[in-house]
KEMI-583440 format. One record per residue (C-alpha): residue number from 0; x, y, z. Coordinates in nm, 3 decimals, padded with zeros to 5 digits, always signed. Each point is the difference from the previous one (the first is absolute). Example, Ala and Ser with C-alpha at 12.3 -4.5 7.8 and 13.67 -1.06 7.14 Angstrom:
- 0:+01.230:-00.450:+00.780
- 1:+00.137:+00.344:-00.066
***
This chain:
- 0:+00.804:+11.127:+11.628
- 1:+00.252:+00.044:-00.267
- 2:+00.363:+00.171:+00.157
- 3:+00.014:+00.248:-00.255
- 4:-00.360:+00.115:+00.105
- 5:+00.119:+00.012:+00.416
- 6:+00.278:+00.224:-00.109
- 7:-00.163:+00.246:-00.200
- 8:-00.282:+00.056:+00.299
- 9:+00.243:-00.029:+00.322
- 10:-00.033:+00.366:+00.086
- 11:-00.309:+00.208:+00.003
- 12:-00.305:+00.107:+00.139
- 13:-00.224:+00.247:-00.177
- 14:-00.280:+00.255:+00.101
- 15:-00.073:+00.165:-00.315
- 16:-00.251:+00.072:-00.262
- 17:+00.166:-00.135:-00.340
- 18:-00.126:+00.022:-00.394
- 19:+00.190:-00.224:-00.221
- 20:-00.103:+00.073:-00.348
- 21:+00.139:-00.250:-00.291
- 22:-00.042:+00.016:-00.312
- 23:+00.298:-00.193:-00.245
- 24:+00.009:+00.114:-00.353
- 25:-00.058:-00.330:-00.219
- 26:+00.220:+00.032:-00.326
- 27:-00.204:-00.329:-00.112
- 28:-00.357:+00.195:+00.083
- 29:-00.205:+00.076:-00.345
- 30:-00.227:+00.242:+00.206
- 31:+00.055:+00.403:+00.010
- 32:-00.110:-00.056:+00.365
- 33:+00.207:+00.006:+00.309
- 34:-00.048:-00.303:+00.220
- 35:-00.158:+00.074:+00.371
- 36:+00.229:+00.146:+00.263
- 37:+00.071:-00.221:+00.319
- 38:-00.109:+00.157:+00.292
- 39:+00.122:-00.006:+00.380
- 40:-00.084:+00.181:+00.307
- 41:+00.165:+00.017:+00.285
- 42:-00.123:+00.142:+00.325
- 43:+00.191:+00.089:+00.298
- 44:-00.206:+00.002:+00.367
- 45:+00.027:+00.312:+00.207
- 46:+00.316:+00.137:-00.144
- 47:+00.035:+00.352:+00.054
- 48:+00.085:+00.243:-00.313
- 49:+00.337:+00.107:+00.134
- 50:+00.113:-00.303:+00.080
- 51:+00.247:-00.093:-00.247
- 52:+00.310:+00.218:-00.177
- 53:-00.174:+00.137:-00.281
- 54:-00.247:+00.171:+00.187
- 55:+00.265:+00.190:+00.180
- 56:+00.123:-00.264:+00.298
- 57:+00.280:-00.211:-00.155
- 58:+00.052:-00.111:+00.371
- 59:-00.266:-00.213:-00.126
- 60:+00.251:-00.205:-00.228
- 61:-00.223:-00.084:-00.272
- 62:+00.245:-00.016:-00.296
- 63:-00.272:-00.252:-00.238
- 64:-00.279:+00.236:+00.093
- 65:+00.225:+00.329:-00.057
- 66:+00.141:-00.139:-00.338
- 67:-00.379:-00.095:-00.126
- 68:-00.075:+00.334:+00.049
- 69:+00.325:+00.180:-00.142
- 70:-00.114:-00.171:-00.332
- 71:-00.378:+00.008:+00.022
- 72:-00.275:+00.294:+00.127
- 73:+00.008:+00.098:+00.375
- 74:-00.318:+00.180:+00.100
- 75:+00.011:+00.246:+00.287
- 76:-00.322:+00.081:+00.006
- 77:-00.183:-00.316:-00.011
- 78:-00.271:-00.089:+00.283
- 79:-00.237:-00.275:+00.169
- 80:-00.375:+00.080:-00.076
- 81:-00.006:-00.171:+00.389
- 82:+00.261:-00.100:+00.216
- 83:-00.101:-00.348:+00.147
- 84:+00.108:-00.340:-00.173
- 85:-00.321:-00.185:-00.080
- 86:-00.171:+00.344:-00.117
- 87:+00.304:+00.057:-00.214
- 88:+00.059:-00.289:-00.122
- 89:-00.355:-00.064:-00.145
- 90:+00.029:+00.370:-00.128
- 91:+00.298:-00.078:-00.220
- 92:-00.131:-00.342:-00.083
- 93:-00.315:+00.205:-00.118
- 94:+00.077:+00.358:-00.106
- 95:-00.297:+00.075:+00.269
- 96:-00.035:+00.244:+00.327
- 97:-00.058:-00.178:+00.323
- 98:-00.337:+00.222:-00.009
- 99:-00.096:-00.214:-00.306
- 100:+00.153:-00.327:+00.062
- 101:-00.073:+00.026:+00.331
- 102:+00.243:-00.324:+00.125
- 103:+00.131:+00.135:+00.299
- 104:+00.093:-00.076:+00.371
- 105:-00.237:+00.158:+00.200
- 106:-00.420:+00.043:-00.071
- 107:-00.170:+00.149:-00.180
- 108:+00.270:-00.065:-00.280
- 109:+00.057:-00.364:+00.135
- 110:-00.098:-00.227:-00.300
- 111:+00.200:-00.249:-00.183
- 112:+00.043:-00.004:-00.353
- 113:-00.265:-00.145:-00.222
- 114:+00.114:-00.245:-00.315
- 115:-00.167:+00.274:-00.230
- 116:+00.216:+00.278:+00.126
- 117:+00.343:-00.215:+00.006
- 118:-00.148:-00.065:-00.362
- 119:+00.119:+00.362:-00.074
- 120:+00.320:-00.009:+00.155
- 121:+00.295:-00.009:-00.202
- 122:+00.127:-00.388:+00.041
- 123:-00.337:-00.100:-00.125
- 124:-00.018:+00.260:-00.285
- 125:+00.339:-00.154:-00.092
- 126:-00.072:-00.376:+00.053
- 127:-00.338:+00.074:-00.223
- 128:+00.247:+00.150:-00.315
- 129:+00.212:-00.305:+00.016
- 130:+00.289:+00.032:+00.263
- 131:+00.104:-00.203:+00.247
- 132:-00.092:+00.134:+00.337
- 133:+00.252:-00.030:+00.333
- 134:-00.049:+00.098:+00.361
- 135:+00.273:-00.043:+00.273
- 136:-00.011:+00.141:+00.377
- 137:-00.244:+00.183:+00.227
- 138:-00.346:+00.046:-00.160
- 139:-00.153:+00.184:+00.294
- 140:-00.380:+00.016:-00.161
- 141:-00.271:-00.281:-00.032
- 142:-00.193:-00.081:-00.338
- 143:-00.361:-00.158:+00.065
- 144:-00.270:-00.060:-00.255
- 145:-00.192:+00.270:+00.138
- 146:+00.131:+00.285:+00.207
- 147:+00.005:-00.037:+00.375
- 148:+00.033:+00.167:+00.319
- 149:+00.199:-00.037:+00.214
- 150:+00.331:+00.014:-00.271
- 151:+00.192:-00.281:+00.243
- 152:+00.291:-00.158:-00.188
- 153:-00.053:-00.407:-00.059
- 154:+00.235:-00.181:-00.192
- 155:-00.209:-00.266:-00.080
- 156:-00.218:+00.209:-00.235
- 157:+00.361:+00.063:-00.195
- 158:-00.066:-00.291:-00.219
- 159:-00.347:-00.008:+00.001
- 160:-00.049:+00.358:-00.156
- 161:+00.326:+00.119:-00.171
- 162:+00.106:-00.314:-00.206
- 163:-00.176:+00.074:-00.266
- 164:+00.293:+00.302:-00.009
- 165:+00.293:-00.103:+00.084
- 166:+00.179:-00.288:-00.158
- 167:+00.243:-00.011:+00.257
- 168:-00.069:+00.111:+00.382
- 169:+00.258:-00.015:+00.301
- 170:-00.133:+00.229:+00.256
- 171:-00.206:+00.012:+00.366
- 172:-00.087:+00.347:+00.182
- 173:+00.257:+00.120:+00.267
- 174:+00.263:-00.261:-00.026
- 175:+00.140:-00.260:-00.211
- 176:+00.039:-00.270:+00.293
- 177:-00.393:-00.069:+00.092
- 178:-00.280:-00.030:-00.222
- 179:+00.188:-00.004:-00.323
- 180:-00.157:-00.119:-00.345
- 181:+00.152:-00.115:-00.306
- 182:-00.110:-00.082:-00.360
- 183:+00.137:-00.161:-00.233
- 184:-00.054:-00.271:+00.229
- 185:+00.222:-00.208:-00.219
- 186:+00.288:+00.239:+00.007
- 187:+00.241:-00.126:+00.264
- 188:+00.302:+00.199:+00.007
- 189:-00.273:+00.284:+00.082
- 190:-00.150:-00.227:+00.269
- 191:+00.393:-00.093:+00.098
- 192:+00.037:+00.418:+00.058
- 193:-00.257:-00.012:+00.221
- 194:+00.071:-00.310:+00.179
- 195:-00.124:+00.042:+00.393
- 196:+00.334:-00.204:+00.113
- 197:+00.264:+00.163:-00.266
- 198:+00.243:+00.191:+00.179
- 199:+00.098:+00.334:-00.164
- 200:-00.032:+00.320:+00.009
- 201:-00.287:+00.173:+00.011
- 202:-00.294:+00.123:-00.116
- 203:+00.150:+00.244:-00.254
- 204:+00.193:-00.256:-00.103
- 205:-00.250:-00.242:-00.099
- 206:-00.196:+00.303:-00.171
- 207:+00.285:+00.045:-00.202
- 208:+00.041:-00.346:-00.061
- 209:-00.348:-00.046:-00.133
- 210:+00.028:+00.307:-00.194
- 211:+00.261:-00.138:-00.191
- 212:-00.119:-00.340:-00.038
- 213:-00.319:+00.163:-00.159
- 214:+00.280:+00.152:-00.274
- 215:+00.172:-00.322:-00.062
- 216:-00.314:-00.189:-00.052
- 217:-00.176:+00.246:-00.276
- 218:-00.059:-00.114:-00.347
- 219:+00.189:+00.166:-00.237
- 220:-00.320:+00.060:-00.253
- 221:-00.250:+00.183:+00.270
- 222:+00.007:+00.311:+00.223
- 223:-00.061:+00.008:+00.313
- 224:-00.075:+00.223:+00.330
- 225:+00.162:-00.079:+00.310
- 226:-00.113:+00.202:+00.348
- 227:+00.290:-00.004:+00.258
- 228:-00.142:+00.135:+00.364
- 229:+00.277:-00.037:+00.218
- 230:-00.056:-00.054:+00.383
- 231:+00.314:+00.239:+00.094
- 232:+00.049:+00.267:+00.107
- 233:-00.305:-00.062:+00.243
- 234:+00.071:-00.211:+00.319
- 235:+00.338:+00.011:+00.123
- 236:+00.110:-00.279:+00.210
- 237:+00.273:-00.190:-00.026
- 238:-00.172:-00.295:-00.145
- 239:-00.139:+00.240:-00.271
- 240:+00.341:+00.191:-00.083
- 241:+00.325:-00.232:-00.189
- 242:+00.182:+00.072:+00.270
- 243:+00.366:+00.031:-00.153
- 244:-00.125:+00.319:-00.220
- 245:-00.047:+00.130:+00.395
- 246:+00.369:-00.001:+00.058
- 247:+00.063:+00.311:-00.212
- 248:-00.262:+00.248:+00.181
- 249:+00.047:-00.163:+00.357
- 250:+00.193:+00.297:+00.099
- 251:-00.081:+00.245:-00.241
- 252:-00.159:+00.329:+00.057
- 253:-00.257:+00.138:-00.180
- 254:-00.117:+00.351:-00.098
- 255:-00.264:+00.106:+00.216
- 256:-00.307:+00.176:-00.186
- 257:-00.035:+00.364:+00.042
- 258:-00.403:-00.098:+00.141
- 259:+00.095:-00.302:+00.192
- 260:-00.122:+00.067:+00.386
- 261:+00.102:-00.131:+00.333
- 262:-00.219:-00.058:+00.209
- 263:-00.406:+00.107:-00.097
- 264:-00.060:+00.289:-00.264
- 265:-00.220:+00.286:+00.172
- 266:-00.052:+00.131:-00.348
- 267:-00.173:-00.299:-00.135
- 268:-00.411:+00.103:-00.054
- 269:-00.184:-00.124:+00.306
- 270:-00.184:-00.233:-00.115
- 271:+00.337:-00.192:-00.107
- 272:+00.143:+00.042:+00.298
- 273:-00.276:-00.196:+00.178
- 274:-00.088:-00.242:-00.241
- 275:+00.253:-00.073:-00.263
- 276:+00.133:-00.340:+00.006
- 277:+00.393:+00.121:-00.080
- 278:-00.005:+00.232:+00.298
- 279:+00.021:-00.309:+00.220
- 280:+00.197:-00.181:-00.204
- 281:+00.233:+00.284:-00.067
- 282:+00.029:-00.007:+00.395
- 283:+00.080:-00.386:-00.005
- 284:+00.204:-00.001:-00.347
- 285:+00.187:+00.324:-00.040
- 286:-00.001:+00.269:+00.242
- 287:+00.320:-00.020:+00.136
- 288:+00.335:+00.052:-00.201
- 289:+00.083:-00.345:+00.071
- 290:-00.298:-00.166:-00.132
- 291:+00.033:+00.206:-00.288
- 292:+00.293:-00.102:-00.118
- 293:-00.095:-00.369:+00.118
- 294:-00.296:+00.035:-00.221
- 295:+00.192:+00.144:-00.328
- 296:+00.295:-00.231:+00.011
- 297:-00.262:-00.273:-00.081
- 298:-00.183:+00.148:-00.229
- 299:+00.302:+00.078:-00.158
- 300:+00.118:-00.411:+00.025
- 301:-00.327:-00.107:-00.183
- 302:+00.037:+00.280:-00.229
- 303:+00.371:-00.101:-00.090
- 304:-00.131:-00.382:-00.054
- 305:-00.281:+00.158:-00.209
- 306:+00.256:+00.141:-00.208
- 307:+00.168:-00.286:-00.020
- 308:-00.226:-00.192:-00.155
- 309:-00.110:+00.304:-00.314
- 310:+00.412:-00.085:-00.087
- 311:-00.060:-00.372:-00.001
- 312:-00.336:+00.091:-00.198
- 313:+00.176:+00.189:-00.251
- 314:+00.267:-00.251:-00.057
- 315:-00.235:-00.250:-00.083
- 316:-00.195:+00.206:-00.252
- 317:+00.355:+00.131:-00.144
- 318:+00.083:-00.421:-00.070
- 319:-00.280:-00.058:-00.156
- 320:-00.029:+00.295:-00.190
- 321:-00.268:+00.188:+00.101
- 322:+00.147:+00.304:+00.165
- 323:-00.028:+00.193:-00.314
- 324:-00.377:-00.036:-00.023
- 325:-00.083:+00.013:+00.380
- 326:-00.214:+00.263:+00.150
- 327:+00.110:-00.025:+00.412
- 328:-00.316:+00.247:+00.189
- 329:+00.187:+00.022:+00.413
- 330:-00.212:+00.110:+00.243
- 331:-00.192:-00.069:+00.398
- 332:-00.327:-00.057:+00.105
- 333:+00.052:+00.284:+00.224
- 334:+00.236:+00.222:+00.194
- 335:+00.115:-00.012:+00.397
- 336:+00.012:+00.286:+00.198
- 337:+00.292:-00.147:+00.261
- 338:-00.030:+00.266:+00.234
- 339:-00.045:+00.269:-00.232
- 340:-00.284:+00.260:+00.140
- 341:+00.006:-00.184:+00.305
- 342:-00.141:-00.351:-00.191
- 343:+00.052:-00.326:-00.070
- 344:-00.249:-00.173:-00.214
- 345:-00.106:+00.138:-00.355
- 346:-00.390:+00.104:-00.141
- 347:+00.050:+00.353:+00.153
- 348:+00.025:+00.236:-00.305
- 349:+00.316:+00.168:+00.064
- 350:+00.319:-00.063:-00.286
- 351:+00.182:-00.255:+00.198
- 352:-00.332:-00.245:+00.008
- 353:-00.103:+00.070:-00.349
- 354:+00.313:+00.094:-00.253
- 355:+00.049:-00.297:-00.164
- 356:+00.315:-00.102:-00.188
- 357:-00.044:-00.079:-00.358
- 358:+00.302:-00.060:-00.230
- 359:-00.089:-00.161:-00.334
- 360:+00.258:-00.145:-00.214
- 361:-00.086:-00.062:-00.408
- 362:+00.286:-00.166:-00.175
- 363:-00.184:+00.021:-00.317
- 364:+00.090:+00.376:+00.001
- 365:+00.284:+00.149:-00.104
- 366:+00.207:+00.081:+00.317
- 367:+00.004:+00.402:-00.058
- 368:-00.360:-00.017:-00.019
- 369:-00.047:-00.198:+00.369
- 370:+00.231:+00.161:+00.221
- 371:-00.177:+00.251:+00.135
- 372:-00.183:+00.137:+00.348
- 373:-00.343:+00.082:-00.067
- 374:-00.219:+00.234:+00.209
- 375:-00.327:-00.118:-00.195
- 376:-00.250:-00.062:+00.311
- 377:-00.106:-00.348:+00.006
- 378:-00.239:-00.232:+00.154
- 379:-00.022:-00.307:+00.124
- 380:-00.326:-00.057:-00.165
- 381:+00.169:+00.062:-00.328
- 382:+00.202:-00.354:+00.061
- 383:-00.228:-00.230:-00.154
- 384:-00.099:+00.203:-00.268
- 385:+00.340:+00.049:-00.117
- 386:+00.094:-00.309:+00.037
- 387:-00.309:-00.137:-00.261
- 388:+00.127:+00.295:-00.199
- 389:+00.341:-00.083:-00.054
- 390:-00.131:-00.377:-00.080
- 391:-00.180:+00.214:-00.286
- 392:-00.325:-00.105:+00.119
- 393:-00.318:+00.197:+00.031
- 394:-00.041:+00.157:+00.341
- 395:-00.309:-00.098:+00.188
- 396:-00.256:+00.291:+00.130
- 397:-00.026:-00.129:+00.305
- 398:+00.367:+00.139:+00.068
- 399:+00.000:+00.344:+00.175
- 400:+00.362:+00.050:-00.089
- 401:+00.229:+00.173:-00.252
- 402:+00.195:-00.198:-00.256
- 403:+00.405:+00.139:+00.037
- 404:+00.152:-00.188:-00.282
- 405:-00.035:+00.374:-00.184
- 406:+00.181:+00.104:+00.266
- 407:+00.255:-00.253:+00.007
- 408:+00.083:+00.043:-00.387
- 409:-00.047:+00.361:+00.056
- 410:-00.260:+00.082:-00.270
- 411:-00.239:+00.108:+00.308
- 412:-00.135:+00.332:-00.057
- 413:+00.062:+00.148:+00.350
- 414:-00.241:+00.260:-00.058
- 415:-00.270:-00.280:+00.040
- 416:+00.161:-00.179:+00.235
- 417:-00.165:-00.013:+00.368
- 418:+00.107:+00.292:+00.207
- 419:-00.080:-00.198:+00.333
- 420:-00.059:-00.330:+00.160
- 421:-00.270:-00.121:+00.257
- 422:+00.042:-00.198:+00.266
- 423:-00.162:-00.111:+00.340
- 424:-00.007:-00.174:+00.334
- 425:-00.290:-00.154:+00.097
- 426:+00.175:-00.251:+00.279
- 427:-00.090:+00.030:+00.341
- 428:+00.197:-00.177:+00.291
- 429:-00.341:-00.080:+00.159
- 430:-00.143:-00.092:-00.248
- 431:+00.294:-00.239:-00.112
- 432:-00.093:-00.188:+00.364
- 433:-00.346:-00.021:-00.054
- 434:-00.006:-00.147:-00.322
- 435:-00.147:-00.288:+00.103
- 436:-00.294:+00.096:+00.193
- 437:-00.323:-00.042:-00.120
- 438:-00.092:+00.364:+00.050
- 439:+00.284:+00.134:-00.172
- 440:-00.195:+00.289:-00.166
- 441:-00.177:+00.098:+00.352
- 442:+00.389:+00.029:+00.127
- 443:+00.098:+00.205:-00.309
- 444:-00.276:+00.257:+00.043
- 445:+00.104:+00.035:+00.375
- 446:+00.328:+00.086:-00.058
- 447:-00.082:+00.255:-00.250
- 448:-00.271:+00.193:+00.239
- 449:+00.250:-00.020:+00.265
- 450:+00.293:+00.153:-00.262
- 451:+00.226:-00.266:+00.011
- 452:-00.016:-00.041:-00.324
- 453:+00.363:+00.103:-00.218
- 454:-00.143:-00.075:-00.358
- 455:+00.159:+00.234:-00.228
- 456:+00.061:+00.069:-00.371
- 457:+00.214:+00.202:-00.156
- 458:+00.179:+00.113:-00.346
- 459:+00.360:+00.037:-00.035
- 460:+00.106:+00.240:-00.338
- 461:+00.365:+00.117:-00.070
- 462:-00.013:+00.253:+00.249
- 463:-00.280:-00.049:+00.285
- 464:-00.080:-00.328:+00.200
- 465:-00.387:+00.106:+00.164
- 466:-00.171:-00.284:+00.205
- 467:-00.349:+00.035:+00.214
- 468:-00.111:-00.210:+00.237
- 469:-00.352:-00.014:-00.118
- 470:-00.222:-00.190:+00.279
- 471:+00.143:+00.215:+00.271
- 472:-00.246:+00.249:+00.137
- 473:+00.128:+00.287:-00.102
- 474:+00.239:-00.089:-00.288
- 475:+00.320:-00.013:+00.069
- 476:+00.240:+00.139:-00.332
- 477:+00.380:-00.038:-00.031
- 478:+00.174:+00.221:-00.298
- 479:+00.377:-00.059:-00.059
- 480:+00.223:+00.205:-00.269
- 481:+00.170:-00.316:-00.015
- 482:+00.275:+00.187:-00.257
- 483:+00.119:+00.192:+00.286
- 484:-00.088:-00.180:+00.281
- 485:+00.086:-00.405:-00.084
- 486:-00.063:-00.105:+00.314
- 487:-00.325:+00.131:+00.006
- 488:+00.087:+00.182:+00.379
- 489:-00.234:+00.321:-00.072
- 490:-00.378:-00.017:-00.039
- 491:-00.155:+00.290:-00.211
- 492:-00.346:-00.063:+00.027
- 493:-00.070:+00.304:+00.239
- 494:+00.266:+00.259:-00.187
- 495:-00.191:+00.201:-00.218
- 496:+00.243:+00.064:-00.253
- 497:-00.092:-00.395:-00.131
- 498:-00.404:+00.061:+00.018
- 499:+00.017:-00.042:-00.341
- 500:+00.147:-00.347:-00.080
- 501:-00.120:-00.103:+00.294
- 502:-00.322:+00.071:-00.136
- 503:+00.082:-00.151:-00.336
- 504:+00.140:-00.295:+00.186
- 505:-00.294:-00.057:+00.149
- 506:-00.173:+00.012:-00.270
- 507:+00.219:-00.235:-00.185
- 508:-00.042:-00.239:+00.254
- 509:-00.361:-00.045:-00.040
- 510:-00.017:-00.008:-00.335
- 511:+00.249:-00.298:+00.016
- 512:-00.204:-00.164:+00.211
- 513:-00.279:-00.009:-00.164
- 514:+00.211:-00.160:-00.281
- 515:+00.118:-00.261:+00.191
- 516:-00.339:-00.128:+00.150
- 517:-00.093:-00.107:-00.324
- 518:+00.005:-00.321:-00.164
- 519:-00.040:-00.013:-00.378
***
């Protein structure tokens, strides 16, 4: 591996969701058209909204992350359609509900991804108009010729069923260190990265690493699309953290949520309470001050190395002078509660599970028309969409999502612009341990006639976050004026002052739904 490479990706490790859009002006190019944008997205794993300075915690120290976003769009009001990684991540691969693609953890949405469905997604809608298609990191779904239950990650159908979309692959499903596959097989500093012996780092590290190898090695003459799906912030042991970054926030102490709960949350619906996976682990993780802070000083390590690693990214493209036609889309796969309502965990619809950060930089806009905080509600359906859109490609009708880039270059009518966003829950703890048993259905129906059941869907609009949990006998409702009450600490469902947007909520609900069953 060259020595000027080694320097330039010594630091980082990255848990983001990343756009790079390039496009360089040819002054030799006959044609009145614009060459294709390069594409890169980078996903984070589990990292919380909040957690970083320019969502209001500069504890955090995320400098890269901040600066990104002092020159590009922040969103504040941008949220997970669900709030589980392989769900997620298929949905922003996609632009489809769980309800439609139905790739989830836990029967009856359990399949795997068929080849005609990852068809649609945006890598292969990309790799199909000519660019040159990347993955790097956790992929966290399975692809299969046909779909299949039970959705079980194996790596060894990596190769088998997405090569004919990526060009060049570097990833394995939880970590980097067991199971790991790699194509170009002929590339061999990217094999030298990877190496099981090589001592370095990290696994952020060798993301980062990759990443940038990926840059160096493009042709000049084609575009490409390169997906980034970091392993951080998830996991936090020492062997998955660079442990110098740790130094800084060893000792530190950190602000301590206005909802975070010692101890069990009485105010948590019953059937949470009793069931709900991050209730326990809330008990084991963070229900004491001191595991708090534990807990958020390495989060806030992996976040810092994260960080990291979007400077050395930015470096790179500002050497070989692409910054100026660069579109970088930052985001999660989903939020963390760490204590917050009494939970650890994510899925549960409340803001600190589901807010997602979003922060996209274009450098092919003037600066005074980028720098900005936008309150636009957005989806995380609408990824893949606007992704293909900003490729200027036609979107696909199978995606359930909006296209932003109206939004983004602020020619968006808001008047027609969505005035709330679905989302839903449909994993069950039980259910999550049963997922291999033959009778996996029988199982689901029991726990739903007993009312252990904490499915729910919800809308969030400026103003109201309502959620139901719809297979509990009787309903059970949640309304939040989230405006005035952030922290979502006082249900209005029974004050009768709100019957009507509750009502409407309801409604709402439904109706979306009913939308996002559908496959087109």
């Amino acid at each position: 591996m060259r020595e000027s490479f080694k320097k330039r990706v010594g630091l980082g490790f990255l848990m983001l969701a990343f756009v790079t859009v390039h496009g360089q002006t040819n002054s030799k190019k006959t044609s009145t058209e614009n060459r294709k944008p390069n594409i890169i997205f980078l996903m984070t794993d589990d990292q919380r909204w909040d957690n970083m300075g320019c969502y209001g915690r500069p504890e955090f120290n995320t400098p890269n992350i901040d600066k990104l976003a002092a020159q590009g769009v922040t969103f504040d009001k941008a949220y997970y359609a669900v709030a589980i990684c392989m769900p997620s991540r298929v949905t922003m691969l996609t632009g489809r509900y769980l309800s439609s693609h139905k790739v989830g953890f836990v029967a009856p949405e359990d399949y795997t991804l068929s080849q005609a469905d990852f068809a649609t997604s945006y890598p292969a809608i990309l790799k199909k108009a000519g660019y040159r298609t990347g993955f790097i990191g956790k992929v966290g779904f399975t692809v299969t010729p046909e779909a299949t239950r039970p959705s079980t990650p194996k790596e060894h159908f990596y190769e088998e069923n997405m090569k004919q979309v990526f060009d060049y692959f570097a990833g394995s499903e939880t970590y980097d260190r067991k199971d790991f596959v790699i194509w170009p097989k002929d590339d061999q500093v990217l094999h030298e990265i990877y190496k099981e012996e090589r001592i370095n780092s990290g696994r952020t590290l060798r993301t980062g690493e990759a990443m940038l190898h990926f840059i160096e090695t493009q042709p000049k003459e084609q575009p490409f699309c390169l997906s980034v799906s970091f392993y951080a912030v998830k996991h936090d042991n020492n062997k998955d953290m660079y442990m110098p970054h740790f130094e800084q926030f060893k000792n530190k102490e950190f602000s301590v949520p206005g909802n975070w709960v010692e101890g069990a949350n009485e105010k948590l619906p019953k059937v949470l309470k009793e069931n709900a996976r991050g209730v326990k682990l809330h008990a084991e993780r963070s229900s004491t001050p001191e595991m708090y802070q534990r807990l958020v000083r390495r989060f806030a390590t992996q976040g810092y190395t994260v960080d990291q690693q979007v400077g050395l990214l930015v470096e790179m493209l500002k050497e070989k002078g692409l910054l100026e036609n660069t579109i970088i889309i930052y985001t999660s796969d989903n939020g963390r509660f760490q204590g917050s309502h009494g939970l650890f965990d994510k899925c549960i619809l409340y803001e600190e599970s589901v807010k997602a950060p979003l922060i996209v930089y274009d450098g092919r806009v003037p600066a005074s028309k980028r720098q900005r905080r936008e309150e636009a509600l957005i989806s995380s359906v609408d990824m893949a969409p606007t992704i293909v859109s900003l490729a200027g490609l036609p979107i696909p009708s199978s995606m359930q999502g909006q296209d932003f880039s109206k939004v983004l270059n602020q020619t968006q009518d808001k008047s027609k612009w969505r005035d709330a966003v679905f989302m839903e829950d449909l994993f069950l703890a039980d259910m999550f341990g049963a997922r291999y048993k033959e009778n996996v259905d029988e199982i689901n129906k029991k726990l739903i006639d007993a009312n252990k059941s904490y499915r729910s869907r919800g809308v969030r609009t400026d103003r109201w976050k309502y959620i139901v949990y719809h297979e509990h006998t009787p309903k059970i409702e949640e309304l939040y004026d989230v405006d005035n009450d952030p922290l979502e600490q006082n249900n209005l469902v029974n004050d009768s002052k709100h019957s009507a947007i509750l009502k409407k909520l309801r409604k709402q609900t439904e109706e979306l739904y009913q939308t996002a069953v559908q496959r087109n």
